[in-house]
Structure formats: structure tokens, C-alpha cells
C-alpha positions in Angstrom: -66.7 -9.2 -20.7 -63.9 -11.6 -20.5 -63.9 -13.7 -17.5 -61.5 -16.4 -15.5 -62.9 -19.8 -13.6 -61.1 -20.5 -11.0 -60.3 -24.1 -9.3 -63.6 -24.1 -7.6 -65.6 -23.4 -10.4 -66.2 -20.0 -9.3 -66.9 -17.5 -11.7 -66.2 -13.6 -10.9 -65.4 -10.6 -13.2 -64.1 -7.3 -12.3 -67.4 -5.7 -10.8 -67.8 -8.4 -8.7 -63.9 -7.4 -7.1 -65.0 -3.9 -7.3 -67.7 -5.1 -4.5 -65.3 -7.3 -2.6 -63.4 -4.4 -2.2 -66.0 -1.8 -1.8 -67.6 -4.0 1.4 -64.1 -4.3 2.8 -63.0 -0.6 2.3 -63.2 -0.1 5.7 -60.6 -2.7 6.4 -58.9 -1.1 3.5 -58.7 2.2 5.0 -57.5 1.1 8.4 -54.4 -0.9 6.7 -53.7 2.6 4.8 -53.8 4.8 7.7 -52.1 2.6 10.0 -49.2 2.0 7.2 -48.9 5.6 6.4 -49.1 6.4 10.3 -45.6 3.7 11.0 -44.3 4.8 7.7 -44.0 8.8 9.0 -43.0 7.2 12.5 -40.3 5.3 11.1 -38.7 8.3 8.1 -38.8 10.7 11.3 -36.9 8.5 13.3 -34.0 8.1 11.0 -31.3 10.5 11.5 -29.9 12.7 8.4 -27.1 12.2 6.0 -25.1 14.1 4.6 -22.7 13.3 1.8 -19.7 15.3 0.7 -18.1 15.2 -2.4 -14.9 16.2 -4.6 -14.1 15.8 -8.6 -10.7 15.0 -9.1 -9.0 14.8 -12.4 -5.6 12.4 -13.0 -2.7 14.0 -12.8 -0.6 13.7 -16.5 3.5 12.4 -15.4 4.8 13.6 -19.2 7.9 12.8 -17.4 7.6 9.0 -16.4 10.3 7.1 -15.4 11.5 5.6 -18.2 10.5 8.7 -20.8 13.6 10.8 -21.5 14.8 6.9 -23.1 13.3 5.6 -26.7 11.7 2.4 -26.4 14.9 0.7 -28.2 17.1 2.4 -25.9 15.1 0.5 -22.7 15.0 -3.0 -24.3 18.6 -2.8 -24.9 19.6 -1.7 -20.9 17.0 -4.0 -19.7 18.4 -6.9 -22.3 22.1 -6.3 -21.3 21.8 -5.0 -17.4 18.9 -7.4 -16.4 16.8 -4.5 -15.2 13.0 -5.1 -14.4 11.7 -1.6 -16.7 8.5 -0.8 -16.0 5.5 -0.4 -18.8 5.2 3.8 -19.3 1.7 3.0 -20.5 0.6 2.2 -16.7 -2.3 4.5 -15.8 -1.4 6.4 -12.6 -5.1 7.2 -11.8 -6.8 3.6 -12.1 -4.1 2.8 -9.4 -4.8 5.1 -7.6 -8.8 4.2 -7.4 -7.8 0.5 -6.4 -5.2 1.9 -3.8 -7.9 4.7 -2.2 -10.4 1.0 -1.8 -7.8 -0.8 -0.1 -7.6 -2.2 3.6 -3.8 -1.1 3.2 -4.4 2.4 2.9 -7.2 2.3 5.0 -5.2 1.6 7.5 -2.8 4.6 7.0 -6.1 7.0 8.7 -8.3 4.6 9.9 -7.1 2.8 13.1 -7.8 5.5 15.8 -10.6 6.1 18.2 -10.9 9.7 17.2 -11.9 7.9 13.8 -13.5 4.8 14.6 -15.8 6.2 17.0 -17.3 8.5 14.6 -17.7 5.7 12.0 -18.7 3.0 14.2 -20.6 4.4 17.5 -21.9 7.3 16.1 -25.5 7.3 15.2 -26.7 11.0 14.7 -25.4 14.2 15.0 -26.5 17.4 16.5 -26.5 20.4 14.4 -27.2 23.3 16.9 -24.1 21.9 18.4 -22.1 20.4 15.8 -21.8 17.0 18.2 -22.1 13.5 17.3 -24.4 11.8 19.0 -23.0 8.2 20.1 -24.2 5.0 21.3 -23.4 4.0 24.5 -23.8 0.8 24.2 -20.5 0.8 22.1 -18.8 3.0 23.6 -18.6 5.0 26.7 -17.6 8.2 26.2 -16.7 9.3 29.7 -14.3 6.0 30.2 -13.1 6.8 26.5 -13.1 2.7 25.3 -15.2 0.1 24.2 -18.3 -1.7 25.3 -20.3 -3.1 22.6 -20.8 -6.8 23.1 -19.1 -8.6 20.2 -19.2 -12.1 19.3 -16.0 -13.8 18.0 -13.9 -13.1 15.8 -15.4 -9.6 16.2 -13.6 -7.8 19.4 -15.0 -4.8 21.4 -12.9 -2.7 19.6 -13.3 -2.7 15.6 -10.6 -4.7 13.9 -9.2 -3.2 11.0 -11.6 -5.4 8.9 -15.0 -4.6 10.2 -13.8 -0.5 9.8 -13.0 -0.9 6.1 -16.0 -2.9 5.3 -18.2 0.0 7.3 -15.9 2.7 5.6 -16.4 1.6 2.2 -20.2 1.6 2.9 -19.9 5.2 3.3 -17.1 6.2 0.6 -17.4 5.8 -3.5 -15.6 6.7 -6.4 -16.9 7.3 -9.5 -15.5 7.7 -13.0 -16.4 9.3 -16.1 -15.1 7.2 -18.9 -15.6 9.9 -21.7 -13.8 13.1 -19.5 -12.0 11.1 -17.2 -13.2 13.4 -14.1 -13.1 11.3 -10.6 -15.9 11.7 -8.4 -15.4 11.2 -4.6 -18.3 10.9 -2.0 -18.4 10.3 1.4 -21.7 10.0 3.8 -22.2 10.8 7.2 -24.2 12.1 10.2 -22.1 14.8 10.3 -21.4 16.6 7.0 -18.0 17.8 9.0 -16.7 14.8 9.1 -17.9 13.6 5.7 -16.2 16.8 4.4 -12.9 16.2 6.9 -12.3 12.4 5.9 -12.9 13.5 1.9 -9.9 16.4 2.4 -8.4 12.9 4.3 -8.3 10.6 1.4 -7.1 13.5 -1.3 -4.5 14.3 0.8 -3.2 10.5 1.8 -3.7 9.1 -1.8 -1.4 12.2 -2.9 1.1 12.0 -0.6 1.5 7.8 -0.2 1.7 7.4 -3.6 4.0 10.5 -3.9 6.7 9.4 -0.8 6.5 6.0 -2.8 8.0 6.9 -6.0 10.8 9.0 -4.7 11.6 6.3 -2.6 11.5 4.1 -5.5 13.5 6.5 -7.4 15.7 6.3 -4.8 16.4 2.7 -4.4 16.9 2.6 -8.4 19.6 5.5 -8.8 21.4 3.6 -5.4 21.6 0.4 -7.7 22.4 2.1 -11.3 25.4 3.5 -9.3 26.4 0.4 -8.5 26.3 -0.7 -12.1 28.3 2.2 -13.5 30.9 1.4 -10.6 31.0 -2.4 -12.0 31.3 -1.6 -15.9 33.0 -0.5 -18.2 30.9 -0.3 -21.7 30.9 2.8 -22.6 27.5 2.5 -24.3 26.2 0.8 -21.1 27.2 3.9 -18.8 26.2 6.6 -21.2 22.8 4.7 -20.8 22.3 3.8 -17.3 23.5 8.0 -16.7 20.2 8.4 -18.5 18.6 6.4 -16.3 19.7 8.0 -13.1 19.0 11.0 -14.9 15.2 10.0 -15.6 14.5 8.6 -11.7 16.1 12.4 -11.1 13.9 14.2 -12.7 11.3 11.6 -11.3 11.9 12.3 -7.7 12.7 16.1 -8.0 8.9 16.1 -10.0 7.2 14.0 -7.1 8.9 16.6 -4.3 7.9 19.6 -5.7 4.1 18.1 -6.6 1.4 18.0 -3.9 -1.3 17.0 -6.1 0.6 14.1 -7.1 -1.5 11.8 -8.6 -4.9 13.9 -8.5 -5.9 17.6 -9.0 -9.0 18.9 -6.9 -10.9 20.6 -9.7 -13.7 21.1 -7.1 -12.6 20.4 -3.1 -14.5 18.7 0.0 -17.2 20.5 1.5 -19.7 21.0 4.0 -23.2 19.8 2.6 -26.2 22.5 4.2 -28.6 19.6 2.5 -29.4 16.1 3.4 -29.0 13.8 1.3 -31.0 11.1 2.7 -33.2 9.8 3.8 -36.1 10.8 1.9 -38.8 11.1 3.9 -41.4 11.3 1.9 -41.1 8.8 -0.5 -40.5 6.6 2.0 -43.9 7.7 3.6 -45.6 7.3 0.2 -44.3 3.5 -0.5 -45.3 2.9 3.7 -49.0 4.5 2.2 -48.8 2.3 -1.1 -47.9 -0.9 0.8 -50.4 -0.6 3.1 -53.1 -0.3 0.3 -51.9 -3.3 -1.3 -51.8 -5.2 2.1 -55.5 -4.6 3.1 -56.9 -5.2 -1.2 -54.9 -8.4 -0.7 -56.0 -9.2 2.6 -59.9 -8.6 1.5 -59.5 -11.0 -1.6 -57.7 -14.1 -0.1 -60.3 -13.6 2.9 -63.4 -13.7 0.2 -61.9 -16.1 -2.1 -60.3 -18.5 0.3 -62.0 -18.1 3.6 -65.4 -17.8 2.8 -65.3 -19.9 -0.4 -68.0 -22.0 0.6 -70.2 -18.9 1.6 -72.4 -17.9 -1.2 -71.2 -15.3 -3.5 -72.1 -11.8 -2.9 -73.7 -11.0 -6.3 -76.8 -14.2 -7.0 
């Protein structure tokens, strides 16, 4: 059998460890029942979570600003008028992704008590009752404002920051490269509120990016009137007509579309599930780790501590 020397020229092989650790497997046992014994403590007192979900799919704009014009037709306008034109080729949905992780439209939902105080004091729910249950060493629910003691630049009250930071915690997007499907999640104490703030974010991401186009389209036909009141090229005004015609079409398209930039191909619900924590694996690690404590614990005492005892095989 193979065997290692270590510094002080002590010589052991692997039944001789077998017998460190047979004599200490009383020590042993006691680090693995008092590990397994915190690690059930600890999984029971974490509260559950529940995560919501939706899959989204982009919606297609055939009709795109600039599409009723050929691509010659746009560098000519934009050559002779001046005008900015946009790329077609812009993807409406990875926009939309960046826009849903922004503090900006986080801020659009996320700035009242009725939300911050389930995102920030909350810290389990109760399910006979459907009630959050809050810390009240955040905030007091019968004065209705907050109490946590925060150190600078944090205030009492979350800043708009500290929320998003906490939100996006809690929310993620996913996307499938090959079917371009969207997943949205959202985890919570509460999976009424996880499901409530998902239907939230669909509806807010529709409906800002939505009230910003036609606005757009609005500002742009405003200015290609004034053009056509300030020429008189009859090529020019047969194509900035077009144009007005295209933000139109644009704005009478982003009106009549709720799901404006995403479809819900499956909506927000209510999870019946946890999702985490997972108890028991958490209780088999606490078990494993406290295995691995006491072996470790028996070696370094034989090897270290008692170096200079004789060896227990002679």
C-alpha cells in the first residue's frame, strides 16, 4: 500500500485514519446530530416563497414607422429635409427587456407605501389569512410610516434606489434565443402579490411604451406639417404625405393595441407551490457539513495536537 511521510516523519496509511476516526466517532456523531439538529431549526424558520411567472412573446410592428417608404425613398427625405429616420431593423422586444430593468420605469409603480411595504417590511405571509406579515421594526403599521433605523444616505423611507435594487432581486427575465419566448418571474412571500406586480409589469411595459410612440407619432406629423407648409417640391411633399401617412398608421396601430409590445401566451398566476426554500436539502448539506466538521476536527486534533503522543498503532 502506497503511503505519504509527512513533515514530522510520521508515517500513516489509510487504516491507520480508519482508527483515528473510529476512536473519535463519538465526537463525530455529536458534530452530525448537532449540525443536522440547527440545520432543520434554521430551513423551518425561513418563511416560503413563492414565484410567479408569465411567457411573453414580442410583438411583430409589420407596420414600423418608416415601412410604407423603400429604403431609397427614406435616404432621399432624410438627405434633402434633414430628418433624423430611425433604423426599422430596431428590435422592439430587446428594448423592451432593458426598459422593464430600469430605475425609470421602476419608478412608474414603485414609489408607494402600498408597494414598498410589501417589498421592503414584509417578511412572511400568512396563508389562512392571505396577510403579510411585517416587521415592525421598519415599519409601524398602526402609525402607517417608517421606523427602521437607517444610516446615511439610506433614509427611513426607501429611496427609489434601494427599492429597485431589492425589486430586481425578486424579478427576472429570461429569453429563449432559438423561439424567442420571454419568460417573466417574480418571487415573494405572498404568491398574490408576486402574481399582482407580474400582471403590473405586463401591463406598464405595454402601455409606456405604447403612449410613447403615439406621442412620438404625434410630435413628428406636427413637424412634417410644418415642412409641407414651408415647401414647395412637389417630390418633397408627395414624400413627407407618406410620412405623415406612415406615423398615421403608426399611432392609429399603437391605440387600437393593448399588447403593444408583448403578447401573454401564458398570464401571471397564483403559485399553490413554494418555490423555495428547500428544506431538505438544506437539512442534508447542514448533515454533510457537520460530518465533515467533526472528521476534520478528529484529524488536525491527532495529527497536530497530539503529534508528540505515540501513535495509536506500534
Amino acid at each position: 500500500m502506497e503511503k505519504r511521510r509527512f513533515s514530522n516523519s510520521e508515517e500513516i496509511d489509510l487504516k491507520e485514519i480508519f482508527l483515528i476516526l473510529w476512536n473519535a466517532k463519538y465526537f463525530i456523531a455529536t458534530t452530525f446530530i448537532l449540525a443536522s439538529i440547527l440545520s432543520v431549526i434554521y430551513a423551518l424558520s425561513l418563511p416560503n416563497i413563492y414565484k410567479s411567472s408569465a411567457i411573453l412573446t414580442p410583438v411583430s410592428h409589420s407596420e414600423n414607422s418608416m415601412s410604407a417608404l423603400s429604403d431609397v425613398q427614406m435616404g432621399t427625405l432624410a438627405n434633402i429635409t434633414g430628418i433624423s429616420i430611425p433604423s426599422s431593423n430596431i428590435n422592439k422586444a430587446v428594448i423592451g427587456i432593458e426598459v422593464m430593468r430600469s430605475r425609470q420605469f421602476f419608478s412608474n409603480f414603485g414609489l408607494t407605501d402600498e408597494f414598498l411595504v410589501p417589498l421592503i417590511a414584509s417578511r412572511g405571509w400568512e396563508m389562512s389569512t392571505d396577510t403579510l406579515v411585517i416587521n415592525e421594526e421598519i415599519y409601524n403599521l398602526k402609525q402607517k410610516n417608517w421606523v427602521r433605523d437607517a444610516r446615511p444616505p439610506r433614509t427611513s423611507k426607501p429611496s427609489l434606489q434601494e427599492a429597485h435594487k431589492k425589486f430586481m432581486s425578486l424579478f427576472s427575465i429570461s429569453r429563449d434565443v432559438k423561439t424567442g419566448l420571454i419568460t417573466l418571474s417574480i418571487d415573494h412571500y405572498s404568491p398574490n402579490i408576486a402574481k399582482k406586480w407580474l400582471e403590473e409589469v405586463i401591463f406598464e411595459i405595454n402601455n409606456s411604451t405604447r403612449y410613447k410612440d403615439i406621442a412620438n407619432a404625434e410630435l413628428s406629423i406636427d413637424f412634417l406639417n410644418e415642412e409641407i407648409n414651408n415647401t414647395q417640391n412637389t417630390g418633397l411633399l408627395v414624400g413627407l404625405n407618406q410620412m405623415i401617412q406612415s406615423h398615421t398608421e403608426k399611432k392609429v396601430f399603437a391605440r387600437a393595441t393593448k399588447e403593444y409590445v408583448f403578447q401573454v401566451i401564458d398570464p401571471p398566476h397564483a403559485p399553490e407551490i413554494k418555490s423555495s426554500p428547500r428544506r431538505s436539502i438544506i437539512c442534508i448539506i447542514g448533515a454533510i457539513v457537520g460530518t465533515i466538521f467533526g472528521v476534520l476536527v478528529a484529524l488536525l486534533r491527532h495529527y497536530f495536537f497530539n503529534s508528540k503522543r505515540p501513535a495509536l498503532l506500534q
